[in-house]
N, C-alpha and C positions, 0 to 999 in steps of 0.2 A: 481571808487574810488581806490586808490591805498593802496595795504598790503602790509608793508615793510615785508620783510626779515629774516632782524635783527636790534636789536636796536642800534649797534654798530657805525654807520654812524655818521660821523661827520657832516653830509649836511642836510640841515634843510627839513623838510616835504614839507614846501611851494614851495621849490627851485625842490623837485621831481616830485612833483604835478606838477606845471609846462611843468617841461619837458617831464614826461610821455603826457600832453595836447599838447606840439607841435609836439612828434613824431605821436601822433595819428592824426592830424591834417596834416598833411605834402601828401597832397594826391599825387603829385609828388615823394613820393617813389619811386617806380618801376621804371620808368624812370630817376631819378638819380643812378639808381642802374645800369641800360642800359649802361648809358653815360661813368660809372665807369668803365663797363665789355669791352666797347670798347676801353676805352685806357687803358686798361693794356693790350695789346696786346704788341708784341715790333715790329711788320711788320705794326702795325697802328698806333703808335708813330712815327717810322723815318719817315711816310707819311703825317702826320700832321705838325711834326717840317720840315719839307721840303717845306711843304705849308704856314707855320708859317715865313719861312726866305724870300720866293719865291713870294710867295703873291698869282700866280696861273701858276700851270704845268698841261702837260699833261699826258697820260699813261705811255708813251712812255721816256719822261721827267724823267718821275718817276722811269721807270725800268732802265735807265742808272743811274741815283745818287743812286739807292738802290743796284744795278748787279743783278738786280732780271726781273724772266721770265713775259712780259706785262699780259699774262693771271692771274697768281700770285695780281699783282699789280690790277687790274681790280676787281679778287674778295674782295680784299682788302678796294677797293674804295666803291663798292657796298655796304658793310655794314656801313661804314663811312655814306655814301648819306642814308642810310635805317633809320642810329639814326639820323640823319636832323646836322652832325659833317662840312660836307661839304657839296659842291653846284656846279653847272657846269654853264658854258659859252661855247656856239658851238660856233665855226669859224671854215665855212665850213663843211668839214667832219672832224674838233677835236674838242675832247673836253676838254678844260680846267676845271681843278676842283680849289677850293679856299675854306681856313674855312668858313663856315656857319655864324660866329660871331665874331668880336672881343672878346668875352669873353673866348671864346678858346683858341686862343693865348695867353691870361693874364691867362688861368688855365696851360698852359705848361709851363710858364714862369714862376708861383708857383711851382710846380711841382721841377722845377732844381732848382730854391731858396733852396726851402727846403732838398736838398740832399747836397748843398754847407753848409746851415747850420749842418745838423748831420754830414758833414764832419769834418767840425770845431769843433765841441763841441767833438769831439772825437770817434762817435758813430763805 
């Protein structure tokens, strides 16, 4: 049951009640928590929008568009593959990585929406 606070709120009981019931409910917390903690990285965002434009590179790929050393990129990638963000393809002895999801790419693609709008609105 939920105690308000204070009686101050403008938002009605039913509308908290609510939402107190879907955060509690949302057993997928933790894991969106996950998903969050790994892209705010910025060495795992330019790897992802690289993946995002590229569609699939490989380490090697990765550490010439980024100037960055392949071990670097490697650990980079491993956490990415660890939260299930990316996915690999061998060929031969490479390996190709590529987003995990289309809905990756439409969450990085929100992601800069949203920065062109607080740009605009003045922020």
């Amino acid at each position: 049951m939920l105690e308000r606070s204070s009686s101050s709120s403008k938002v009605s009981y039913p509308v908290l009640e609510s939402t107190q019931h879907h955060l509690a409910s949302v057993a997928e917390l933790p894991s969106l928590a996950r998903v969050f903690s790994l892209l705010g990285d910025p060495t795992r965002l330019k790897i992802l929008l690289s993946l995002a434009h590229a569609k699939e590179l490989c380490v090697s790929d990765l550490a010439d568009i980024l100037k960055m050393e392949t071990s670097a990129i490697s650990h980079q990638l491993r956490k990415l593959r660890d939260g299930d963000l990316v996915t690999t393809n061998r060929e031969g002895l490479t390996i190709y990585y590529r987003l995990n999801t289309p809905a990756i790419r439409e969450t990085l693609a929100t992601g800069r929406s949203l920065l062109v709008e607080a740009a605009e609105a003045g922020r």
